[in-house]
C-alpha positions as CSV (number, residue, x, y, z in Angstrom):
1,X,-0.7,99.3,132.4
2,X,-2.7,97.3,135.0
3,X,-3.3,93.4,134.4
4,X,-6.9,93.8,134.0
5,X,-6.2,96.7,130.8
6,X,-4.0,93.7,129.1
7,X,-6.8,91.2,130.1
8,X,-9.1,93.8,128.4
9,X,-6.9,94.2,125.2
10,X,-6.7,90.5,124.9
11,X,-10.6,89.7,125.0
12,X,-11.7,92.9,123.1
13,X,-9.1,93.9,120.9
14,X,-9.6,97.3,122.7
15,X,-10.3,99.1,126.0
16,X,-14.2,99.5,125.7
17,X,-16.3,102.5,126.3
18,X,-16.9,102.6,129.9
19,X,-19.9,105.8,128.8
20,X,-21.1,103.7,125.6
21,X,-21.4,100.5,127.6
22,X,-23.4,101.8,130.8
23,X,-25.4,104.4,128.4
24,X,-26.8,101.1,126.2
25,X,-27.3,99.3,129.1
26,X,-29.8,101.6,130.8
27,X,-31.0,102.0,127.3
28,X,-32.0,98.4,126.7
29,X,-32.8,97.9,130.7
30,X,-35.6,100.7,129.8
31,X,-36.5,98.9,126.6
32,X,-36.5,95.6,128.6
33,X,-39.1,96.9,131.1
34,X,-41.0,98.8,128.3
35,X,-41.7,95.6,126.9
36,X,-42.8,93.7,129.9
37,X,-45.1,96.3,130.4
38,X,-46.8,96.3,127.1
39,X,-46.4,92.4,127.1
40,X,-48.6,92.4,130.3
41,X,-51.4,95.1,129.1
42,X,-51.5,93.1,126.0
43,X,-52.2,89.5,127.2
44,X,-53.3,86.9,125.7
45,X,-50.8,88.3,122.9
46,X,-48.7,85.9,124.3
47,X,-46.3,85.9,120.7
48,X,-44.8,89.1,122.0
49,X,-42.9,87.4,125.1
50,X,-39.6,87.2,122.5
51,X,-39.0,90.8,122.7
52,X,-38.6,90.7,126.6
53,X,-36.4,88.0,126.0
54,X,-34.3,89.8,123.6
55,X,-33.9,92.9,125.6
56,X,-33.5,91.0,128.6
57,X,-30.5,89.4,126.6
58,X,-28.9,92.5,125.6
59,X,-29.3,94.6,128.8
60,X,-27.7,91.5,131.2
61,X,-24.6,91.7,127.7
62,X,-24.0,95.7,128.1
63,X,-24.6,95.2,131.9
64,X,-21.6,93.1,132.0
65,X,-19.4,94.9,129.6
66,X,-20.4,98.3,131.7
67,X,-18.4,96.1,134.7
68,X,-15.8,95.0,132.8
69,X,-15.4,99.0,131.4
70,X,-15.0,99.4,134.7
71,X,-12.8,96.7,136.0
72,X,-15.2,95.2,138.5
73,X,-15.2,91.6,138.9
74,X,-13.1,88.6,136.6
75,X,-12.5,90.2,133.4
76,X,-12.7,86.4,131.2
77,X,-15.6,85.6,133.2
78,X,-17.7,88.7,131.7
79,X,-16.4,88.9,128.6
80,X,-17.6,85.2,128.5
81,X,-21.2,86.1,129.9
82,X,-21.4,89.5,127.5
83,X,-20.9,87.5,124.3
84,X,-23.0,84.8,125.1
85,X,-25.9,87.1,126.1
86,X,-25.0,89.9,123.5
87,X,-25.1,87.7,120.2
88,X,-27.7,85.1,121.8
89,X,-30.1,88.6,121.8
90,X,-29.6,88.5,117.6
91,X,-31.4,85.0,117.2
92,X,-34.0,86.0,120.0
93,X,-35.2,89.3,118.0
94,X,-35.4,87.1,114.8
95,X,-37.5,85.1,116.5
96,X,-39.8,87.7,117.9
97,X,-40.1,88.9,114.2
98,X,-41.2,84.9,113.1
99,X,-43.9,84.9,116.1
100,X,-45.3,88.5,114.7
101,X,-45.2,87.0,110.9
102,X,-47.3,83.8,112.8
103,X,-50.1,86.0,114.5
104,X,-50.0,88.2,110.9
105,X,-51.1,85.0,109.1
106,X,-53.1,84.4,111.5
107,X,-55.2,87.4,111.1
108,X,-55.1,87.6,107.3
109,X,-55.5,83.9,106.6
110,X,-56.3,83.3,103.4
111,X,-53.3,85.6,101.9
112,X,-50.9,82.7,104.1
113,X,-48.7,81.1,102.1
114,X,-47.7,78.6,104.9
115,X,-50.0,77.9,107.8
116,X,-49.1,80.5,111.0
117,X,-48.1,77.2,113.1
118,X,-45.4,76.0,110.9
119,X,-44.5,79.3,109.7
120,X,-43.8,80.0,113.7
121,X,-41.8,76.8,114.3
122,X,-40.3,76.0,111.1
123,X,-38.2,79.2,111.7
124,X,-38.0,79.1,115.0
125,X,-36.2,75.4,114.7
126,X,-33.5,76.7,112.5
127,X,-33.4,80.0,115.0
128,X,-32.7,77.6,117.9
129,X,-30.0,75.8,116.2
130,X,-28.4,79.4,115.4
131,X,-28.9,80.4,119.5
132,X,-27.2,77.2,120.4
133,X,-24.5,77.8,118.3
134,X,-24.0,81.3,119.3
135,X,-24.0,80.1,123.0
136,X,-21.4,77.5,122.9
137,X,-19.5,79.0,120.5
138,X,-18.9,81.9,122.8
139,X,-18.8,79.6,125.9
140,X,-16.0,77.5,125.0
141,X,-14.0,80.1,123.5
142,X,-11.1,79.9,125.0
143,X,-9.0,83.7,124.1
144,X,-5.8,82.7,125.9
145,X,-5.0,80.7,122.9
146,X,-6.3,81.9,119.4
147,X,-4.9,78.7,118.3
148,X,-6.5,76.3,120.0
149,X,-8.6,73.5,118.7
150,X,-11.1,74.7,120.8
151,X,-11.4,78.5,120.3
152,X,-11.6,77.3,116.6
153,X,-14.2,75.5,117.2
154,X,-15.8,78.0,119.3
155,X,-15.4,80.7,116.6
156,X,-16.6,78.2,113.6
157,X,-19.7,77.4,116.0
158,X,-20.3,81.4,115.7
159,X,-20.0,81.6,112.4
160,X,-21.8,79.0,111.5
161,X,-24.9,80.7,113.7
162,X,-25.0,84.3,112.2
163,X,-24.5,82.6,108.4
164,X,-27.8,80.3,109.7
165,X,-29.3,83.4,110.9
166,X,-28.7,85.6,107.6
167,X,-30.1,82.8,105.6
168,X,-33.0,82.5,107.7
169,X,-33.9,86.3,107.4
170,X,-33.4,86.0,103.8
171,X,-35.8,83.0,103.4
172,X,-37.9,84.8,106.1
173,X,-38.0,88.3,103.8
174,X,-39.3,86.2,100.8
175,X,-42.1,84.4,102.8
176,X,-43.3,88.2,103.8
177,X,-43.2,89.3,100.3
178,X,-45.1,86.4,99.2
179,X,-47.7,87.3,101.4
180,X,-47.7,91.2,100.8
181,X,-48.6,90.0,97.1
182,X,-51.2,88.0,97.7
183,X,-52.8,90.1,100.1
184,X,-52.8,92.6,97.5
185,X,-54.0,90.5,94.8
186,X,-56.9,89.3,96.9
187,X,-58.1,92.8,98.0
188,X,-56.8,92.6,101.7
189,X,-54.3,95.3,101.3
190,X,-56.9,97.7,99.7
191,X,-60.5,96.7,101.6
192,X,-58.4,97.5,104.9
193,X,-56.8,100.4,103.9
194,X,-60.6,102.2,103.0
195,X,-61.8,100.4,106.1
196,X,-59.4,102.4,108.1
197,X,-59.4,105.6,106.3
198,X,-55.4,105.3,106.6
199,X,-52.5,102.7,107.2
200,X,-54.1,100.0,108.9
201,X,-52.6,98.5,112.2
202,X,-51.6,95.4,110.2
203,X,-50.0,96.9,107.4
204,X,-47.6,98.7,109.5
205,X,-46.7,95.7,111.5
206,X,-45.4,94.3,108.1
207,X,-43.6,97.3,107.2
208,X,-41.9,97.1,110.9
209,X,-41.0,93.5,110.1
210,X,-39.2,94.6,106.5
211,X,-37.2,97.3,108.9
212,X,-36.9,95.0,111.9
213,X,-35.2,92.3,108.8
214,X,-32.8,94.3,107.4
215,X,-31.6,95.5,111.3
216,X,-30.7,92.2,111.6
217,X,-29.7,91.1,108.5
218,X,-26.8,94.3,108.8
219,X,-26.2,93.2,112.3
220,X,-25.6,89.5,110.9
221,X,-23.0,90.4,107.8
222,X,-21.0,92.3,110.4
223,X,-20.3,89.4,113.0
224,X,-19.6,87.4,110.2
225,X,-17.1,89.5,108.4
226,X,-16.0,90.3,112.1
227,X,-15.4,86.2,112.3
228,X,-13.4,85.9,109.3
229,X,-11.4,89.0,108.9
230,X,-7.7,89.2,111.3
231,X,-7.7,90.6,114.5
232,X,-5.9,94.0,113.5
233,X,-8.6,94.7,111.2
234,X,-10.4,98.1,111.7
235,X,-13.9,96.4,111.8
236,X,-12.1,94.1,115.1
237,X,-9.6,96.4,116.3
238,X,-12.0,99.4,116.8
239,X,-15.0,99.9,118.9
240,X,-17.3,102.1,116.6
241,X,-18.1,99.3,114.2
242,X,-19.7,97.2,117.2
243,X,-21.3,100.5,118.5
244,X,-23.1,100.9,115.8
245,X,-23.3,97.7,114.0
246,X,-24.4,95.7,117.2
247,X,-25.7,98.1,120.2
248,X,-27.0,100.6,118.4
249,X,-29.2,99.0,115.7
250,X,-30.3,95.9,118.1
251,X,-31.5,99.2,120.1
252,X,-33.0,101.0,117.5
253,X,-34.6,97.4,116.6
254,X,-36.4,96.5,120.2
255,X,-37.0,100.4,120.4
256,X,-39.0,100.3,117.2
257,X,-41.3,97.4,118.3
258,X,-41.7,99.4,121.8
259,X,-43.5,102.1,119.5
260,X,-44.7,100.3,117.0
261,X,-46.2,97.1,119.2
262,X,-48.0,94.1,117.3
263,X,-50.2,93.2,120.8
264,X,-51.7,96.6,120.6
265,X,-51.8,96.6,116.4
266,X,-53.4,92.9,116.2
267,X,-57.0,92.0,117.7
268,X,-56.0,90.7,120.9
269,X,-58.4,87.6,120.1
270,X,-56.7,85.2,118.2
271,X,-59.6,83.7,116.6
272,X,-60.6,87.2,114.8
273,X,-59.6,87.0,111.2
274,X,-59.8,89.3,108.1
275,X,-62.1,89.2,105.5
276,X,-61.6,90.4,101.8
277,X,-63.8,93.3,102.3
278,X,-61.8,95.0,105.2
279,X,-64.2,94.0,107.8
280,X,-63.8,91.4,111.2
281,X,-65.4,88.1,111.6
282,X,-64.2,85.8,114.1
283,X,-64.3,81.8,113.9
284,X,-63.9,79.9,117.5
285,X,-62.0,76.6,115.6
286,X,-58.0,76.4,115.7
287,X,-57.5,76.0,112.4
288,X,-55.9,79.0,110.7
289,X,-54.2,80.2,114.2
290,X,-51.4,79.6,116.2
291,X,-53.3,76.8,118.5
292,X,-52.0,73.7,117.9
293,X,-55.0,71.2,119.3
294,X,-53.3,68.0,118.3
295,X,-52.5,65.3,121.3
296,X,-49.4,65.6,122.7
297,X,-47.8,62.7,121.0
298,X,-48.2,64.2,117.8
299,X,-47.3,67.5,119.0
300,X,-43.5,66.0,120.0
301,X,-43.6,63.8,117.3
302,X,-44.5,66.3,114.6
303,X,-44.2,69.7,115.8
304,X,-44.1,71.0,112.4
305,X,-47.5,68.7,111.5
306,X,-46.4,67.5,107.6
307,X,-49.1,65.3,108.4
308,X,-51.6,68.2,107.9
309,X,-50.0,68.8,104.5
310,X,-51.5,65.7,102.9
311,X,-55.0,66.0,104.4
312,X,-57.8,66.1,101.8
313,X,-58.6,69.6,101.5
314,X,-61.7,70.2,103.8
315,X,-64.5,72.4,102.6
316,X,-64.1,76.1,102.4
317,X,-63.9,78.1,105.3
318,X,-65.3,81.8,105.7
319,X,-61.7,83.5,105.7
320,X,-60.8,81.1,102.0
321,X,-63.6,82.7,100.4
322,X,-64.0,85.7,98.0
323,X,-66.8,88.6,98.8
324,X,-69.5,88.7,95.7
325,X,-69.1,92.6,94.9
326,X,-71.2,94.9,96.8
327,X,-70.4,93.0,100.4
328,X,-68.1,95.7,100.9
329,X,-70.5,98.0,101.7
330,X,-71.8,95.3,104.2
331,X,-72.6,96.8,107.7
332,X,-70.2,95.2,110.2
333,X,-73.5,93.5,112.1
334,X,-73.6,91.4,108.9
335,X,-70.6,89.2,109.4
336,X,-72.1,87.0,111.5
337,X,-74.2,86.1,108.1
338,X,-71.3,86.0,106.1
339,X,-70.6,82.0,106.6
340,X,-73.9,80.8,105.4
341,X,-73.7,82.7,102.4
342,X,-72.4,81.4,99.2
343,X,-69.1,82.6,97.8
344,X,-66.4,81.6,94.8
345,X,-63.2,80.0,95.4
346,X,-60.3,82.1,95.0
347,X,-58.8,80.7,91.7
């Protein structure tokens, strides 16, 4: 057995697929350019940009364990670069998912439970703290000695990032749900659906992001049981569990959003909004979207603006209030008068 098959033992517990790594690699590179496509034909959706990212991450990981399949190049040098990019693709995805859930509130605003800006980067903080876990963990693993004070370390730095991660999805699942119900309770859900004569573009963006969850919540619980079990454990010791655990459902994940795309589901203006009949109005202030107008002081100093959440509560705006009955009949030329007229308070 050659020094590079021991070297390959050593770092992966097992010789890896030389077809399964090249095969997901020109799978995610076609992903990859998938998305950069529909990320250019959808501009200014600009909240998309994560899923390039994450399929950038994950073709550059299989890329590199295709080479070290096939003994090209140092094999601790690409084993080093394949984790790093490979589990640093998870925490990317998630955040694509948080920057879809953003542009969502944004376009049913009054069903928010939290405001789209701090929805975005509330998650998104806790989402970077996982990535930069993931990345040094992996980068100062050090696999010629399990036993090191530094590959622990590096492996409880891991750990720590995918238990983040699961957490985050779990608090992220809830926050959806929230929303589904009171979109329902306020007519959204309904008005859009007889507005559409079918599933309407945002509806099935939130059904993606249940899938899209629970993708990467499985992909989560199985690097961290894969951190805590022993080395000859079947889930470590075999390939097939990170086949179809990792590759395969991050795959089926980024392909999903390829067919399913929020830029080309969501009015590409950000400052179109839903009303409670079904129907479009569109309101050229900030508030409600993912803009954040402040200075830039308060922006650095503040990015999750807790001022904002002891503001007195400003007068009503369109998208807060309730349709009197018979306004869903309205023509869609008669939004514009929608704002001058007077409405209830939701209660």
């Amino acid at each position: 057995m050659s020094s590079k098959e021991d070297t390959l033992r050593e770092l992966y517990h097992y010789l890896p697929s030389k077809p399964a790594a090249i095969i997901f690699a020109i799978l995610y590179i076609a992903s990859s350019f998938l998305h950069e496509y529909q990320y250019k034909a959808t501009r200014p959706q600009k909240f998309t940009m994560p899923f390039v990212l994450g399929t950038t991450f994950s073709s550059v990981g299989f890329v590199t364990r295709s080479l070290s399949a096939l003994k090209i190049g140092d094999p601790r040098t690409l084993w080093r670069i394949s984790t790093m990019f490979t589990l640093g693709a998870g925490p990317t995805y998630a955040g694509a998912d948080y920057f879809v859930c953003g542009r969502i509130f944004s376009y049913v605003r009054s069903a928010a439970p939290i405001s789209p800006l701090r929805t975005v980067r509330t998650f998104i903080f806790f989402d970077f703290l996982a990535e930069i876990g993931v990345w040094v963990g992996s980068g100062i693993n050090d696999s010629k000695d399990p036993n090191s004070a530094r590959t622990k370390l590096g492996v409880n730095l891991v750990r720590a990032a995918v238990i983040i991660q699961l957490a985050l999805f779990a608090c992220f699942v809830a926050v959806v749900l929230l929303f589904q119900i009171r979109a329902t309770s306020r007519g959204f859900w309904r008005a859009s659906h007889q507005q559409s004569g079918g599933t309407p573009g945002w509806v099935k963006v939130i059904y993606t992001l249940y899938a899209s969850s629970l993708l990467i919540a499985a992909r989560s619980g199985y690097h961290i049981a894969e951190s805590f079990l022993p080395i000859d454990h079947p889930l470590r010791a075999t390939e097939v569990p990170f086949l179809c655990l990792e590759a395969l459902v991050m795959f089926i994940n980024a392909a999903m959003f390829n067919v399913i795309h929020p830029g080309v589901l969501l009015p590409s203006n950000p400052h179109v909004y839903l009303l409670a009949n079904g129907m479009e109005a569109e309101d050229d202030s900030p508030e409600g979207t993912l803009e954040d107008t402040r200075p830039l002081k308060m922006k650095i100093l503040d990015p999750l603006d807790i001022k904002g959440l002891f503001r007195k509560k400003q007068q009503l705006k369109p998208y807060q209030q309730r349709p009197f009955a018979g306004d869903d009949e309205m023509m869609s030329e008669s939004i514009i008068m929608l704002g001058s007229r007077q409405r209830q308070e939701f209660r």
